[in-house]
C-alpha positions in Angstrom: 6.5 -240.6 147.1 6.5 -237.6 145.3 10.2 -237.3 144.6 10.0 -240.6 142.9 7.9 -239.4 140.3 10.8 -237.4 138.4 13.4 -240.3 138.6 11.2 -242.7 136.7 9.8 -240.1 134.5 13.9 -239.5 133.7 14.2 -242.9 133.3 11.1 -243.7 131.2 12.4 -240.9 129.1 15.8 -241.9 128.0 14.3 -245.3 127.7 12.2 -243.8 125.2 15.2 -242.0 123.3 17.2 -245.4 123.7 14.5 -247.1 121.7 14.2 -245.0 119.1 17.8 -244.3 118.3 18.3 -248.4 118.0 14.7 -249.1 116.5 15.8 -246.4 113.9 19.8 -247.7 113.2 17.9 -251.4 113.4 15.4 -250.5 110.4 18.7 -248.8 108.5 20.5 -252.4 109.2 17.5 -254.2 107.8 17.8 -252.4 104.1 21.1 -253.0 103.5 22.0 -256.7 105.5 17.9 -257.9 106.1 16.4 -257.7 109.5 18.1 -261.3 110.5 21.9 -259.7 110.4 20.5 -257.2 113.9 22.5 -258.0 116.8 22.6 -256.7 120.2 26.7 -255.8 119.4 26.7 -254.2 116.4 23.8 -251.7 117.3 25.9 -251.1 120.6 28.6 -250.0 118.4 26.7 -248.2 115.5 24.5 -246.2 118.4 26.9 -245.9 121.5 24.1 -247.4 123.3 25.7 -250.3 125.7 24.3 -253.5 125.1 22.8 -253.6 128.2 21.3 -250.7 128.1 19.7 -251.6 124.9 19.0 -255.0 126.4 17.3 -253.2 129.2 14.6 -251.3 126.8 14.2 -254.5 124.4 14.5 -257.5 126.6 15.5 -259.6 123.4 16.4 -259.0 119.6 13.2 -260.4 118.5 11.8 -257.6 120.2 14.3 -255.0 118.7 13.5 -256.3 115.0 9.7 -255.9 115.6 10.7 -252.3 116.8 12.4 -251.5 113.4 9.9 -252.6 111.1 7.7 -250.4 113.3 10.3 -247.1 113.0 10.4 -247.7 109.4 6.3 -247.8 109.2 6.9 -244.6 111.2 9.2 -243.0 109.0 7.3 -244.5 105.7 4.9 -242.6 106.6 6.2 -239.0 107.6 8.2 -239.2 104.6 6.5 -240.6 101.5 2.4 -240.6 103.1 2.3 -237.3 104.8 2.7 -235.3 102.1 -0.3 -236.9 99.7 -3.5 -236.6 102.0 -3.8 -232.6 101.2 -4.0 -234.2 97.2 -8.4 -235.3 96.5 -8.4 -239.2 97.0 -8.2 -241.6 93.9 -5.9 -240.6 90.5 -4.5 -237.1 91.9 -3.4 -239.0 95.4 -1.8 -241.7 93.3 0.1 -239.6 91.3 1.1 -237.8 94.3 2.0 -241.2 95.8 5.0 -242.3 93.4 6.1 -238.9 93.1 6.4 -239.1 96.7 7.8 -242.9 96.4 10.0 -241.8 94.2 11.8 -238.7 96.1 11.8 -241.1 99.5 14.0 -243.4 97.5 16.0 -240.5 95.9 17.0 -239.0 99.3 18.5 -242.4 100.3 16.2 -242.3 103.6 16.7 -245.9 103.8 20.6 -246.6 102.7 19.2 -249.9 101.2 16.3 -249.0 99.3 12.6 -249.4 99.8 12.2 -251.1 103.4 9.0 -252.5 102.5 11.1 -254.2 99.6 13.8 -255.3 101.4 11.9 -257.0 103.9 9.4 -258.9 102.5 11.7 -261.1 100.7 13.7 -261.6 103.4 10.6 -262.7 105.5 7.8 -263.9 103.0 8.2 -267.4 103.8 8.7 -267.2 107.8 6.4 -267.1 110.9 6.5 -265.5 113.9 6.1 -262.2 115.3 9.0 -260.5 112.8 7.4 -261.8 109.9 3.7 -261.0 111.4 5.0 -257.2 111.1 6.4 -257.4 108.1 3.2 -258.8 106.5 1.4 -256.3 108.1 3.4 -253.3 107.0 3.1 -254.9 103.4 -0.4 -255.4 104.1 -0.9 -251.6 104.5 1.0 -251.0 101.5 -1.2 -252.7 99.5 -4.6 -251.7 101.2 -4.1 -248.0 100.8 -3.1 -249.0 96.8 -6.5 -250.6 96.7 -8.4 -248.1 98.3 -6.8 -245.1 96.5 -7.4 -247.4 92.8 -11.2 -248.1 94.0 -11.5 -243.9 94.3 -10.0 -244.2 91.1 -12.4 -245.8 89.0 -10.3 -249.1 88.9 -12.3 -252.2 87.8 -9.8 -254.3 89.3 -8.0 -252.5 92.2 -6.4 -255.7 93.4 -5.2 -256.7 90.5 -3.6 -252.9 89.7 -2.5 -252.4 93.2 -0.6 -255.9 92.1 0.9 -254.5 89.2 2.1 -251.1 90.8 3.2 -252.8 93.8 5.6 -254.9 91.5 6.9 -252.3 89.7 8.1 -250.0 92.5 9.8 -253.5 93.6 11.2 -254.3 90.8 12.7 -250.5 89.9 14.2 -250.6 93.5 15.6 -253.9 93.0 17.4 -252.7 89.9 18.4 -249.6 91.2 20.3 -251.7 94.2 22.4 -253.6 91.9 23.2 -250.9 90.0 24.6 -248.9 92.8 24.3 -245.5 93.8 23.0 -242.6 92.1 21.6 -245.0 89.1 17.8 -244.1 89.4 17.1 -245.3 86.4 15.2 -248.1 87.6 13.0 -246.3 90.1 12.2 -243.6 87.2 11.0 -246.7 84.7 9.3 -248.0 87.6 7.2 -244.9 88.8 6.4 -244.6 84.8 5.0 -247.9 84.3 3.4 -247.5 87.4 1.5 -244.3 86.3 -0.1 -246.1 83.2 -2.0 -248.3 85.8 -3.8 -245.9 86.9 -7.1 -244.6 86.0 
């Protein structure tokens, strides 16, 4: 019994490398070709992962689009939340917030953008267990927006986490069809955005 104990604990272990690696190339996918283009095949080939091995971890490409809208939470927020919490909650945080929004979008984390963007068009009118994650990771969004407004002073922290929310949107929208390395959209975006708060 012992000596079994290594074998799945290999196992468990480069199943747990195997799901990262696609969850992550999944949630790149999403940004540039929506979360509906995944396919077992063209992760194979973009990862070097066969398709049954990543068949074995995800058991279904539902599964593996759930699994990048969760990587891309992860990485939303070691790259763009992480660094606010040391800032004192309300105005300072928010500032701290698109200045942090803004360098996540800069360093082309995402090749397609804001993944919060991208997907919620792209599932906004669906149902199901994809679009339950995608609303939720939205949800999130929004909520820390609200809560960070209310520290703020905001009378109406719905309503500004409403008008923030769309202007990061909108900026990265621009910034997409304008191609590469045209920030200018992003930039207006995060200035707008600043004037809404407190």
């Amino acid at each position: 019994m012992p000596t079994d104990a290594p074998v799945t604990d290999g196992r468990r272990a480069r199943g747990d490398v195997t799901r990262r690696r696609v969850a992550r190339e999944a949630s790149m996918i999403a940004t540039i070709s929506g979360l509906d283009s995944i396919t077992v095949g063209s992760l194979a080939e973009r990862t070097g992962v066969s398709k049954s091995g990543i068949l074995t971890v995800f058991g279904s490409r539902e599964a593996i689009q759930v699994a990048a809208v969760a990587e891309a939470r992860r990485i939303y927020q070691e790259v763009v939340l992480a660094p606010i919490w040391s800032e004192p909650a309300g105005s300072p945080r928010l500032r701290a917030l698109l200045t942090s929004w803004v360098a996540y979008l800069h360093a082309g984390v995402f090749p397609g953008g804001c993944f919060i963007a991208a997907t919620s068009v792209e599932y906004g009118h669906r149902t199901g267990p994809v679009a339950d994650a995608v609303r939720r990771l939205k949800r999130e969004w929004l909520d820390l927006l609200e809560s960070e407004l209310t520290a703020a002073g905001s009378t109406s922290p719905e309503d500004d986490a409403f008008r923030i929310d769309a202007y990061l949107s909108a900026g990265n929208t621009q910034d997409q069809l304008e191609g590469i390395g045209d920030w200018s959209g992003t930039e207006r975006a995060a200035r707008l955005a600043l004037e809404v708060i407190p």
